[in-house]
N, C-alpha and C positions, 0 to 999 in steps of 0.2 A: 775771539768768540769760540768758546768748546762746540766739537760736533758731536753729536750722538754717536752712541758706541754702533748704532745701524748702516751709519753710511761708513764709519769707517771700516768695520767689516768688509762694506760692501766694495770699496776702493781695496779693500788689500787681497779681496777675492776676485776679482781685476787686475789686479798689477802682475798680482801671481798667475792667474791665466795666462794672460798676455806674453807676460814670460816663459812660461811655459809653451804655449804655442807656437813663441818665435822660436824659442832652443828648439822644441822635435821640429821643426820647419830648418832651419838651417844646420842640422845633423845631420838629416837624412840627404842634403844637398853636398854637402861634406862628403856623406857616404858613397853620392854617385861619384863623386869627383876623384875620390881615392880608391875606387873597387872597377867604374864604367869610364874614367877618364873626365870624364864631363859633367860641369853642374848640373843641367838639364836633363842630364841620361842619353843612352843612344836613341836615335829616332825610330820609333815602331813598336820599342821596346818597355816593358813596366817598367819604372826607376821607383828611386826614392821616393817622390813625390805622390806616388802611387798607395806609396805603405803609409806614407805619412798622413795621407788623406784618408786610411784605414784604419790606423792603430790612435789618432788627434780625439778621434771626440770618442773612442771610448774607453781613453787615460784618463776624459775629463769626468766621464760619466763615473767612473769610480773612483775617481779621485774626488770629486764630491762628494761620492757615500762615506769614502771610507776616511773624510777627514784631511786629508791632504792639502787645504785650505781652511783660511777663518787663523780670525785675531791669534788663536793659542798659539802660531805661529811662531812669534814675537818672543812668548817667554821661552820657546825650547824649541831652538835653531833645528836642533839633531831628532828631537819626534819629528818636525816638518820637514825634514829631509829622509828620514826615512818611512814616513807613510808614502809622499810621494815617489821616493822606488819601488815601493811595493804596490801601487796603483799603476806603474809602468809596468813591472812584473805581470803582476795579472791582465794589463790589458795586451799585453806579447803574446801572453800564454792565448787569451779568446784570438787574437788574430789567426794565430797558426790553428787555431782548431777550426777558422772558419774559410782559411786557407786550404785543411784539408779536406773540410765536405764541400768545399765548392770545387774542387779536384783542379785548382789554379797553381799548384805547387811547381811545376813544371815553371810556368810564366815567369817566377818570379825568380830574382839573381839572392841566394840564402847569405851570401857572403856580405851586397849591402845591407842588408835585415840587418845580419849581426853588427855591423859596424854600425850604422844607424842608430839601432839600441843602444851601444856603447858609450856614441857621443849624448844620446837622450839623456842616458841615465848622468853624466857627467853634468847637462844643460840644467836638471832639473836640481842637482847640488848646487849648481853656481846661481841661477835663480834665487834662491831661500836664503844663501848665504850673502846675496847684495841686501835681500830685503830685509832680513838682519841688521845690518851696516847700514843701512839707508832710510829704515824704514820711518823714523822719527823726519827727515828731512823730507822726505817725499808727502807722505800724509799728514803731515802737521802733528799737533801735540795730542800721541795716541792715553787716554784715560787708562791711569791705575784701576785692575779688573780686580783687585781685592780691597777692599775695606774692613779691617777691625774696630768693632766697637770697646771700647773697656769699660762694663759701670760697676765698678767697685772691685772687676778683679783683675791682674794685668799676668798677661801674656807674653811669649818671644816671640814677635813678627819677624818680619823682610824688609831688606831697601824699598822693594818696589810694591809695598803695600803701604796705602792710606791708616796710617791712624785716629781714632776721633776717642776724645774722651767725650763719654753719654752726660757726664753735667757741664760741660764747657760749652759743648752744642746744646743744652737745653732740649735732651731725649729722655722724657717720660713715658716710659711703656705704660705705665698702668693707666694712663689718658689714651683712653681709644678713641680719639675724633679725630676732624679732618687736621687741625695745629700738627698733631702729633706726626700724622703720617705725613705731612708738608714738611715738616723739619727732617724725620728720616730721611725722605727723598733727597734733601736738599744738602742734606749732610753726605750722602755714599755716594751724590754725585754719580757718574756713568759707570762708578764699579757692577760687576758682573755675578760678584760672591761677595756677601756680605756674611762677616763671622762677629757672633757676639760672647764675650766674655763676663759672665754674670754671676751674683749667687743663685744657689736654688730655688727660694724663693721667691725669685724673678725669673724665672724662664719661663713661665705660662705667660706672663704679660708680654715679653718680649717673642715666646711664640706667633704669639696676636700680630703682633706690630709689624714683624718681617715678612709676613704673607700678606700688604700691600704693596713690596717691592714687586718688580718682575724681576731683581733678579735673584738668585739662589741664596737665600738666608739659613744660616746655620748656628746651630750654640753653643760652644763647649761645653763636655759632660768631662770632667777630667773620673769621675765615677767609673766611666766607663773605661777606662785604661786596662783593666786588670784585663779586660774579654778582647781587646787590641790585640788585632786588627777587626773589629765590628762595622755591622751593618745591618739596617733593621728594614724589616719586614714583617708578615702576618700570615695567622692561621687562624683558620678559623674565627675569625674577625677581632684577633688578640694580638696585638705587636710582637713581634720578635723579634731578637738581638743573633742575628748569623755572626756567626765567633769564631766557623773555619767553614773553609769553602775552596780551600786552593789557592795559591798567590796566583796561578797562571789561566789567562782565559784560553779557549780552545783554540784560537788563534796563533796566540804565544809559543803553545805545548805543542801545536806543528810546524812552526818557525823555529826554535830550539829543537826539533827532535832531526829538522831537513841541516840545521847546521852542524849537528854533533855527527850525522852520515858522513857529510863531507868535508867536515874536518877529519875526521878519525878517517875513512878513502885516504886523502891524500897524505898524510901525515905515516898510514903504514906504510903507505906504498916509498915515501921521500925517506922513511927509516928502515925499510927494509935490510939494507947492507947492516945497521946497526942493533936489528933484533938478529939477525942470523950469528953475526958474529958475536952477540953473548950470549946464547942459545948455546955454543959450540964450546966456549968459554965454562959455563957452569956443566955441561956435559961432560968434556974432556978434564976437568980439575977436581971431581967428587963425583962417588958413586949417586945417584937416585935420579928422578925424574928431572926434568929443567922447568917445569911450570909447577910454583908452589900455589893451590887455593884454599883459600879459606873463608869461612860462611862472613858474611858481614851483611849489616841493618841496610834496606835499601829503603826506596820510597816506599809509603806506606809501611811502615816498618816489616815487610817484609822481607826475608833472608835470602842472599845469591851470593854466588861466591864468585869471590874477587881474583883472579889472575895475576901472579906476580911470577917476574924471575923466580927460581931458588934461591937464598942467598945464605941459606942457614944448613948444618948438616944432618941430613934427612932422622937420624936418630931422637935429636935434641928439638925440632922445628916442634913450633907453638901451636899449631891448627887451631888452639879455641883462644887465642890470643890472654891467658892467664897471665905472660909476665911477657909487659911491653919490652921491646929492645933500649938497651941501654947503652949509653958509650963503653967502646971496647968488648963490647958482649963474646964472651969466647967461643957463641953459640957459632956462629958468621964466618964463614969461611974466605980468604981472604980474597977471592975471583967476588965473593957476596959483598966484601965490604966497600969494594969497587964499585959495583953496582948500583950498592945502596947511596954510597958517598954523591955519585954521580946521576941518580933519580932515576937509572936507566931501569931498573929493577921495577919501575911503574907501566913500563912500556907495553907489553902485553893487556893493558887494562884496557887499551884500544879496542881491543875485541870485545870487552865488556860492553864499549859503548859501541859498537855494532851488531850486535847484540839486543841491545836496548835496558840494559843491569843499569849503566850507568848514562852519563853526560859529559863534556868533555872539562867545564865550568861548573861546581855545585860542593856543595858541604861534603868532605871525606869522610868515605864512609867507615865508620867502627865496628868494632867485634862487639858483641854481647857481652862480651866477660871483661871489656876493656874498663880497665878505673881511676882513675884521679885522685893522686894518696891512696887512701885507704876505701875508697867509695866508688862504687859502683856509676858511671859518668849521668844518669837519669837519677839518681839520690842527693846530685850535685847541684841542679838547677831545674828548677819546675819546667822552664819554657824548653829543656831541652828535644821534648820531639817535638819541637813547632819547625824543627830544620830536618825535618823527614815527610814530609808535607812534596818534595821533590827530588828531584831524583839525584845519587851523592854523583862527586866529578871526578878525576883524575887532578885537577887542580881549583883552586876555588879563593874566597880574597880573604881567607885566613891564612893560607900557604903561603899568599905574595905581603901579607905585613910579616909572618917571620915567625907565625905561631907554628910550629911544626915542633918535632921530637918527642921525646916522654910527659905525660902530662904527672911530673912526681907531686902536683898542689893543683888542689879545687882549682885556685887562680891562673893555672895554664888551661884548662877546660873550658869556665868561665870567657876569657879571651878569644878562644877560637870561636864559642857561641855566641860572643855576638857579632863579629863579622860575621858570619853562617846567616844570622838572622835578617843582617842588615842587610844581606846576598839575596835571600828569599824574597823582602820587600821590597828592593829596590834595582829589581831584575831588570834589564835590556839586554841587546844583542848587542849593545857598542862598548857593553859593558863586559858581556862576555870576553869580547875581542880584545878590550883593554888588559884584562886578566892574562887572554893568554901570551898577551905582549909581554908582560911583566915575569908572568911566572918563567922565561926564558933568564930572567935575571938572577933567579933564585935556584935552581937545577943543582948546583952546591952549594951547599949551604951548611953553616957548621953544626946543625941541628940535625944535618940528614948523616944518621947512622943506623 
């Protein structure tokens, strides 16, 4: 017997509390143990137990706002492990603020806090990632939350999407009675999004029909690709198709903007030996400055200049980047071509992204005057300022497939724009981090001169 998509919800927002509750409960027991000697704490003294019983119910209370539970769980391990650090996160942050107006700072041992936290946030990955692994066995057979319909026009779905052909199920939109909507039901089953594949023709009847579902019915417009990524809305009691609006919520843009801090912190600080000593390098081997900049497109298409080693001889250097670097460029002086070879020459961009010019993950930024063959690189493809919409990186997932060097054809341009694109739209922070995993592989590379 299927169970409604309601209780199973309701059991996986259960299992996951539960879990949740026992992990910061035996962290923070952890943390007396390894910080006070004892599970319990010393006698007299606030312990663990203490924090746990302050910081439990309101991880939970915004870990329910902010998502951190419920079915979507299931399909994307790593958004349910990362909203619920970020519900830890914030509810750390309220404890210590309410730690400090209640003026209990004193009381409390900071060193189990932190360790505490430590093991929380560990408890609350290993949680998501059993229920992951588990979760089919533990709650019984959890319902496909999507459903495609195809009536006359077919689509590329997923493994894990139901498909229904609309005359195999005997689905007549344009019969609006109760038959019609008892077969829809009966067809999408406990799916949660129902998408329908139609001609035009039929989308007002099948409009009708999908808003007796409760759940979310939707219809392909493949029309609408060209204005992709869209979203409609109104004015003035008139529809309207929003066509840009930003990939990033305001959430997002200060979650990326606190990582690129503290990536680029630590990162100069850990290279420090390695900017001073080529610093010293292009100073001591060629007369001119050691930081060459030049103006480049940033977000918003607006211009900031970019931070590089020198690598070129101050005479012959490009400032409006007219004629990209070529292999063997006589321009490059041989401390530069080291530099270049070696990516080290990117180093100083650091500061860009502290700063705030740049990001440490994101589309590289170009010169104005930069071209592809014969063509100015916006002459080359319409969609190309859809990748200035955010802010350019120091590395990004054109770099790490291997598009890097002279763009001598449209079709090296082309290739970096759509990874740029694909980067925009299908942003994360696990994503970033993957990148900058990677681009450690690619630092030489035979393209980098």
């Amino acid at each position: 017997m299927s169970v409604s998509k309601e209780i199973v919800r309701l059991r996986l927002y259960l299992l996951c509390l539960l879990g949740d509750m026992a992990g910061l409960f035996l962290s923070f027991l952890l943390a007396n143990f390894f910080v006070l000697g004892a599970l319990w704490g010393e006698p007299g003294k606030p312990h663990g137990l203490v924090m746990f019983a302050m910081i439990a119910p309101i991880y939970v209370l915004l870990g329910v706002q902010g998502g951190a539970y419920g079915i979507h769980m299931l399909d994307d391990v790593r958004r349910g492990i990362f909203r619920g650090l970020l519900a830890l996160a914030q509810a750390a942050m309220l404890m210590l603020l309410i730690v400090y107006l209640g003026k209990i700072a004193e009381q409390l041992s900071r060193l189990t806090f932190v360790v505490g936290l430590c093991f929380s946030a560990v408890s609350v990955a290993i949680v998501r990632l059993a229920i992951d692994r588990l979760g089919a066995r533990l709650l019984g057979e959890v319902p496909h939350l999507t459903a495609v319909i195809m009536d006359g026009v077919t689509i590329e779905t997923r493994p894990h999407m139901d498909v229904i052909e609309a005359d195999a199920a005997g689905l007549r939109p344009e019969r609006h009675d109760a038959d019609m909507a008892a077969r829809l039901a009966a067809a999408v089953g406990l799916a949660e999004r129902v998408i329908v594949a139609c001609p035009v023709d039929r989308m007002g009847d099948w409009s009708v029909a999908l808003k007796s579902l409760s759940a979310r019915g939707e219809i392909v417009v493949p029309e609408l690709l060209r204005f992709a990524p869209a979203r409609v809305d109104e004015f003035g009691g008139q529809p309207t198709i929003i066509v840009a609006g930003g990939p990033f919520q305001f959430r997002d843009r200060i979650i990326k903007r606190l990582f690129d801090i503290v990536v680029a912190t630590i990162a100069t600080l850990a290279l420090s030996p390695v900017l001073i000593a080529a610093a010293l390098a292009v100073k001591l081997t060629s007369p001119g400055p050691i930081i060459f900049r030049q103006p480049r497109i940033g977000r918003d298409a607006a211009p900031f200049h970019i931070y590089k080693f020198r690598s070129m001889r101050v005479e012959v250097s490009d400032r409006k980047a007219d004629r990209l670097t070529a292999r063997d460029d006589d321009r490059v002086t041989p401390v530069g071509r080291f530099l270049r070879k070696t990516s080290i020459d990117e180093l100083p961009q650091l500061f860009n992204v502290l700063r705030g010019d740049m990001s440490i993950v994101g589309p590289r930024p170009h010169a104005a005057a930069a071209k592809a063959g014969d063509s100015l690189y916006w002459e080359v493809d319409d969609r190309y300022w859809e990748r200035h919409c955010i802010k350019p990186g120091m590395t990004g997932l054109a770099q790490v497939r291997g598009h890097r060097g002279s763009t001598d054809h449209h079709q090296d341009l082309i290739d970096r724009l759509q990874s740029d694109l694909e980067y925009v739209t299908k942003w994360s922070i696990w994503r970033d981090l993957r990148i900058i995993v990677a681009t450690i592989g690619v630092l030489v590379h035979h393209k980098a001169y």
